[in-house]
C-alpha positions in Angstrom: 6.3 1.6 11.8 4.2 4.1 9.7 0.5 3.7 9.8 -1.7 6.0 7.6 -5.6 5.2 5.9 -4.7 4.7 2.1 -4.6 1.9 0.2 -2.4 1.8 -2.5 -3.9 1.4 -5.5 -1.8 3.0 -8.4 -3.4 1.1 -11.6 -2.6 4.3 -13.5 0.9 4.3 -13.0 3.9 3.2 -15.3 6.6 1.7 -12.7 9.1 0.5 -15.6 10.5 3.8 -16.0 11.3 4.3 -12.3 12.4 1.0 -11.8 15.6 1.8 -13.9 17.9 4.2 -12.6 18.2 7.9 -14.6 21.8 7.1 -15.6 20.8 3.7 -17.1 18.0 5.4 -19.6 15.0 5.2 -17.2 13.5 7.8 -14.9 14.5 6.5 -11.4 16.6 7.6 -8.5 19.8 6.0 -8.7 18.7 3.9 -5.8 15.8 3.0 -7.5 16.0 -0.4 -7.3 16.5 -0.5 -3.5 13.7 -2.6 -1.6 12.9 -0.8 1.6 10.6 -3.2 3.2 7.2 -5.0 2.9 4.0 -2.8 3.0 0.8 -4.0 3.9 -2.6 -3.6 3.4 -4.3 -3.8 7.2 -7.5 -3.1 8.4 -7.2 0.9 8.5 -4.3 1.6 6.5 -1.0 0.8 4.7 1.3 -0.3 7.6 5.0 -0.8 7.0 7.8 -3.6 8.0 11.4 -3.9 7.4 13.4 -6.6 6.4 15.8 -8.1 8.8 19.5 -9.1 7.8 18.7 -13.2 5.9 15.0 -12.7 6.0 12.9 -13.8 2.9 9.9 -11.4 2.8 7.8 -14.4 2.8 9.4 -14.7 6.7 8.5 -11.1 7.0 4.9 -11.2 6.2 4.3 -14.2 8.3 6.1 -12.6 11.3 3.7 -9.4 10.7 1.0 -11.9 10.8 1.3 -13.2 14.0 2.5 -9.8 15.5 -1.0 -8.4 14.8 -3.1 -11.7 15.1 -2.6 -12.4 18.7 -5.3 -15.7 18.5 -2.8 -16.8 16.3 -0.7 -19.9 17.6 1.9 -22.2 16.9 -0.4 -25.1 15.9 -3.8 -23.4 15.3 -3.5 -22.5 11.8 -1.6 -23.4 8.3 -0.7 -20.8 6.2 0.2 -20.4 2.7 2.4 -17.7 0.7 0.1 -16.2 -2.9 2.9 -14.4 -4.9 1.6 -11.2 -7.2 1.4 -12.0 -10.5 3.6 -8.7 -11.2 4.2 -5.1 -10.8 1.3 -3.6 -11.4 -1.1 -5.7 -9.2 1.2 -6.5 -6.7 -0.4 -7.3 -3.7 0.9 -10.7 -2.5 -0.8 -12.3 0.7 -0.4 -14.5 3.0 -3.5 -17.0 3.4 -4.3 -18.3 7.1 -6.4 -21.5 7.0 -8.2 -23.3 10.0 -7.1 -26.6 11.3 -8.3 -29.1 14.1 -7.0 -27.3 16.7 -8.8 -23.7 15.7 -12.3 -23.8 16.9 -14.9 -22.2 15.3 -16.7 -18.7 14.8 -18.5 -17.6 17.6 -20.6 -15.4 15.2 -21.1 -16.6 11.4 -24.4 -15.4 10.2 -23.5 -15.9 6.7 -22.8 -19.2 6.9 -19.0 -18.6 6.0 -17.1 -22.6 5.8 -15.6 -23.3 9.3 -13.5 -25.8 11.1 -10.9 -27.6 9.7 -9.1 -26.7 6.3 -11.8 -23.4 6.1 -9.7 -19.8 4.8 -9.6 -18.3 7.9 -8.2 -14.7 6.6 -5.5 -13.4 4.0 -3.3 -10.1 4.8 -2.1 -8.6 1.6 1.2 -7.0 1.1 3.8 -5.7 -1.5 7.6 -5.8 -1.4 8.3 -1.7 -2.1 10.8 -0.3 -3.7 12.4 3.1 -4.1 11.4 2.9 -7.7 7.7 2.1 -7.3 7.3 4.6 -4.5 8.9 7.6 -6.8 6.5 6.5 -10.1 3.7 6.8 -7.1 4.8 10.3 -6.6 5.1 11.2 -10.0 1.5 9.6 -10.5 0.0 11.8 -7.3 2.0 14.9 -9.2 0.4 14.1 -12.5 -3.6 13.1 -10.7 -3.3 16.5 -8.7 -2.4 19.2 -12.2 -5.1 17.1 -13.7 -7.5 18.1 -11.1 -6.5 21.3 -11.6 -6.5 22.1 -14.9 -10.1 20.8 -14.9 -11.0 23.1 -11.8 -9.7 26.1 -13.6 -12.2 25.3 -16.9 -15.4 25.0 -14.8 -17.5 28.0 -15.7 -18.5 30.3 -13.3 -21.7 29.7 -12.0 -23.1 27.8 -8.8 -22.6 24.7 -10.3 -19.2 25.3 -11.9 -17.7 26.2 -8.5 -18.9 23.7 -6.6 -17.5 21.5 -9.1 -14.4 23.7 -9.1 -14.1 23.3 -5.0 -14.2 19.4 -5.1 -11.3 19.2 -8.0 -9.4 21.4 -5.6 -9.7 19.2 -3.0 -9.3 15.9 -5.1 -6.0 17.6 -6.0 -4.8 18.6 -2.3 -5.3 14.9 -1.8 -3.3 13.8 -4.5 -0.7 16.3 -3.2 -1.2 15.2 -0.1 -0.2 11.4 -1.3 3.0 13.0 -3.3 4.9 15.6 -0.5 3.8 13.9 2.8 2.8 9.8 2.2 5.9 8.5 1.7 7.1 10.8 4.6 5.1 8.5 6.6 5.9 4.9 5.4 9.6 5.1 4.9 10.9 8.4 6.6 14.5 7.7 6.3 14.3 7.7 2.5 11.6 10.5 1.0 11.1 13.7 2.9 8.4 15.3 4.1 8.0 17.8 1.0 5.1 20.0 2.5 5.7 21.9 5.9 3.1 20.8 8.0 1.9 23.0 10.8 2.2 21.2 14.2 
């Protein structure tokens, strides 16, 4: 699915409110607590994975695992499910370990363990919700008049504009994050809030 370069780090952000819908007392969607899928944290980017009809997202996360680690087989690796300790550092992971049948590194300058029972790599995911993804938006909303509102105090000499320039484009980031992102990840549920031209 989606494929964009952010990580999604939101340690600023207060989820409980959106995880409760607006007509139960919180500050939700009334779909808030809808999970949309499982999105990870890969190489480049945040990439995105549904979950099938009587699929755990333990299942999922494995199944992305092999989908984009080809060297992967059926018996050349154990693997191990690390749940998040809770919403606000959520990234669980799945933990690939070497066994017998895995060889070893054809480059390890480092001296990294290898062979059998050695981590071989972890892939780190979340399961998302409508919830956590709207208290991200809000969050981006917030970041962005923050920039802002600092930009428009600078003074006006050289370097208060240059300062003022950067806050503007820290803020057309965090913009960026809050009308287009979720666009990306989960198109079917947020819209693309900014016109971009094509």
């Amino acid at each position: 699915m989606a494929n964009y370069w952010n990580s999604l780090f939101y340690h600023d952000t207060d989820y409980a409110p959106f995880a409760v819908p607006t007509s139960e007392g919180g500050r939700g969607p009334e779909n808030a607590r809808e999970v949309l899928g499982l999105e990870f944290d890969h190489h480049a980017g945040m990439r995105t994975r549904l979950i099938g009809e009587g699929e755990t997202p333990e299942q999922v996360a494995y199944r992305y695992v092999r989908e984009t680690h080809e060297f992967l087989t059926n018996d050349n690796h154990t693997w191990e499910f690390v749940k998040a300790d809770g919403p606000d550092h959520w990234m669980s992971r799945i933990e690939v370990t070497k066994n017998e049948n895995s060889g070893y590194f054809a480059f390890n300058p480092w001296g990294a363990p290898d062979g059998p029972g050695a981590h071989w790599f972890s892939n780190s995911f979340r399961v998302a919700t409508v919830g956590m993804i709207a208290a991200e938006i809000d969050a981006d909303f917030r970041r962005a008049q923050k920039y802002l509102d600092e930009a428009a105090e600078q003074r006006d000499s050289i370097r208060g504009r240059k300062r003022a320039s950067q806050l503007r484009s820290f803020a057309h980031s965090a913009l960026w994050l809050a009308e287009v992102a979720p666009s990306r990840r989960w198109p079917e549920h947020f819209p693309n809030l900014r016109k971009e031209a094509a």
